[in-house]
Every structure is written in structure tokens, then in C-alpha cells.
C-alpha positions in Angstrom: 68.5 96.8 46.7 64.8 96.0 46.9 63.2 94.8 49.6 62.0 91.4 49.5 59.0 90.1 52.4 60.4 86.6 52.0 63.5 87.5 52.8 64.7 88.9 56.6 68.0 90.0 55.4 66.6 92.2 52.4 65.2 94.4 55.2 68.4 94.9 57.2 70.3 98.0 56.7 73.7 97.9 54.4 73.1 94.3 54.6 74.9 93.1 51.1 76.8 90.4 49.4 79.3 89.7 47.1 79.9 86.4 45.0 82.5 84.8 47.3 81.2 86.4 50.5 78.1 85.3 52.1 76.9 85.7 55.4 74.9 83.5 57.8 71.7 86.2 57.7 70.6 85.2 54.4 71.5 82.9 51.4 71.2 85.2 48.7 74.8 85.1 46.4 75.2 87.7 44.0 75.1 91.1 45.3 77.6 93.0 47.2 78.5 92.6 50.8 79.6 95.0 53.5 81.4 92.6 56.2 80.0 92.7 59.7 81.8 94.2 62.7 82.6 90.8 63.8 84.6 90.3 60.6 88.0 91.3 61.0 90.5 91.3 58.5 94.2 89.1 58.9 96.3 92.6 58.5 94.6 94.1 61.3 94.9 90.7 63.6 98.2 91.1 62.3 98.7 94.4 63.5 96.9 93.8 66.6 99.0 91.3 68.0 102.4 93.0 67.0 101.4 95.9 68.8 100.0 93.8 71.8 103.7 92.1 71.8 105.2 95.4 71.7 103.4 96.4 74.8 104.0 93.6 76.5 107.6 93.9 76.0 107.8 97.4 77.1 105.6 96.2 80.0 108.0 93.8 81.1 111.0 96.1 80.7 109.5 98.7 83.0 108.2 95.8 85.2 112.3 94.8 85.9 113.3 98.9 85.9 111.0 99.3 88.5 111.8 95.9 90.7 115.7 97.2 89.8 114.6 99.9 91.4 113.3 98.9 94.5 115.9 96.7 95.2 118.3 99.0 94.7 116.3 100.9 97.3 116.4 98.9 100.2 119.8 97.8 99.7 120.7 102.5 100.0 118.3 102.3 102.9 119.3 99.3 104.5 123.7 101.1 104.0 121.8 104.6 105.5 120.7 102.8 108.4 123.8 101.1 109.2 125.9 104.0 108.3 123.7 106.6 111.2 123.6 103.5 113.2 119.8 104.1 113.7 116.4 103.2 112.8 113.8 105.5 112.6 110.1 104.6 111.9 110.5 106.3 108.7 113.3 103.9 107.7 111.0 101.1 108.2 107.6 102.8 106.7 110.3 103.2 103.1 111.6 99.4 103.5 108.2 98.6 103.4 107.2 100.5 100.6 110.2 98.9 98.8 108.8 95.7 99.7 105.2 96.3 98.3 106.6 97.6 95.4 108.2 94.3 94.7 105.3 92.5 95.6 103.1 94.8 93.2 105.6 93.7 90.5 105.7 90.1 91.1 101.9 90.1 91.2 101.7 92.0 87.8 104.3 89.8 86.1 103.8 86.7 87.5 100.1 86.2 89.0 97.2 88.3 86.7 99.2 90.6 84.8 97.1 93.3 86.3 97.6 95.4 89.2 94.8 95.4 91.8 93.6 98.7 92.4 93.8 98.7 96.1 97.5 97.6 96.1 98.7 101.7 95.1 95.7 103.3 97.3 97.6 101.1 100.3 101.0 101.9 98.9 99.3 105.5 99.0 97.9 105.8 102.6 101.7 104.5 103.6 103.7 107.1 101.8 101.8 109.9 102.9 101.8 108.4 106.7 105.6 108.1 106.4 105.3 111.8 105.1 104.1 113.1 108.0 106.0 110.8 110.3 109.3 112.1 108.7 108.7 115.9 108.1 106.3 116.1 111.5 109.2 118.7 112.6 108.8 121.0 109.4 105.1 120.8 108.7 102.9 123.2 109.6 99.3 122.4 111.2 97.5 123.1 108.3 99.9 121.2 106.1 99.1 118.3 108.9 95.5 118.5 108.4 95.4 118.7 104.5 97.5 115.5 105.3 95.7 113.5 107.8 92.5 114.7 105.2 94.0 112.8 102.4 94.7 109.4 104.0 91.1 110.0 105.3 90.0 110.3 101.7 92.4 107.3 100.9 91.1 105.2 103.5 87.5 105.5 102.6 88.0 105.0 98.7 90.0 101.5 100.1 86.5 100.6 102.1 84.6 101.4 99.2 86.5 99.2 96.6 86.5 96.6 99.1 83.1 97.0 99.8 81.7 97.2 96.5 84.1 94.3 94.9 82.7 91.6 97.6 78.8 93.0 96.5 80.3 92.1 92.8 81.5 88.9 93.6 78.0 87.8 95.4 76.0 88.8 92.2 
């Protein structure tokens, strides 16, 4: 195609038209067009949104497995408790990881749709407390320290998430 001074869009790269297509860059019908990226075509919307329904679904079906789940975990701890007629601090640190895990369901299906990424690093820092708190008798001191270093490193990527998302916010 030659270039043309008067007009901008003779100077653009793979900047063409065809008879029925004619973009907003220049007003020249007649010669071939490749579409911009902003064009998109109806199959591939089409196949777009299929496959975003399709995830969606499978989201939702793990969503319920997983709040099945949970529920179904609390109600085993809840029969283990009353059948050894005893609660340990380990039985409570696991109700309440049962519990967040329903709450990190209902906020994914019900609130945002998305999981906020401190919600696992807390559900984190609790199962590996509850770790040492259960096994403290069959641990060794290494195993301990590894251990205690982890909800260290935990703790600190919480702080820093929450630090960083209220500078985020401000801006």
C-alpha cells in the first residue's frame, strides 16, 4: 500500500481495509483490512462464555464438595469428642479450621467470588500450630524449629499483604 502524507492511517503498520469493513483510523473504503485486537469475532465470544460457564459450574461443584466436606468434618469431630469424652486443644484448633473453611466457601460463592489471599495464609499459620500442638509428643526439636520457622515465615507474608494492600488502597 503506498503511503499517503494526507493520510495518518496510510502510515500505520498492517493498517488495511476491506469494502464492508472500515475502521475509525481512516476513511478510506476499498482496500483490505486486518481487524484490530479490539475486534473480536462472535465464535470466539461464543466460546469464551461457554467455557467461562463451564468453569463456573465446576467452580461451584467443588465449592459444595468442599463445604460437604467440612461439614461432614465437624459433625466426625464433634462424635470423636463425645465418644473420648474429652477436648483437647487440637479438637478445637480442627473445629475451627472446619469453620474457616466454610467461611472461605461462603465468601467465594456468595460475597466476591474470589478468595482473599490472607484467608488460606491464616487457615495456614493455624494448621501448622494445631500440628505442633497435637504431635508436640512425637516431634523432634529440629522438627519443632523448622515448624515454629514456617509460621514465622507465614506470619510475616500475612503483615506484608496487609501492609502493602492498605498502601494500595491509599493510592
Amino acid at each position: 500500500m503506498p503511503t499517503n502524507e494526507k493520510n495518518p492511517a496510510s502510515k500505520a503498520p498492517n493498517h488495511q481495509h476491506d469494502q464492508s469493513n472500515a475502521c475509525g483510523l481512516c476513511s478510506i473504503v476499498g482496500e483490505s483490512h486486518a481487524p484490530h485486537p479490539d475486534e473480536h469475532s462472535p465464535k470466539l465470544e461464543r466460546a469464551s462464555h461457554t467455557f467461562n460457564l463451564w468453569l463456573t459450574y465446576a467452580q461451584a461443584a467443588a465449592l459444595c464438595a468442599i463445604a460437604l466436606a467440612a461439614v461432614g468434618g465437624i459433625g466426625q469431630a464433634i462424635y470423636e469428642m463425645i465418644a473420648a469424652r474429652d477436648i483437647s486443644l487440637g479438637d478445637l484448633l480442627m473445629l475451627f479450621l472446619y469453620v474457616e473453611i466454610l467461611s472461605m466457601v461462603k465468601g467465594a460463592s456468595l460475597g466476591t467470588r474470589e478468595i482473599p489471599i490472607h484467608t488460606p495464609i491464616a487457615l495456614a499459620i493455624v494448621a501448622v500450630s494445631r500440628y505442633i500442638v497435637v504431635d508436640v509428643e512425637h516431634i523432634t526439636a529440629v522438627t519443632t524449629l523448622c515448624t515454629a520457622a514456617a509460621i514465622l515465615l507465614l506470619v510475616f507474608a500475612l503483615w506484608l499483604i496487609q501492609k502493602t494492600g492498605r498502601k494500595i488502597t491509599a493510592s
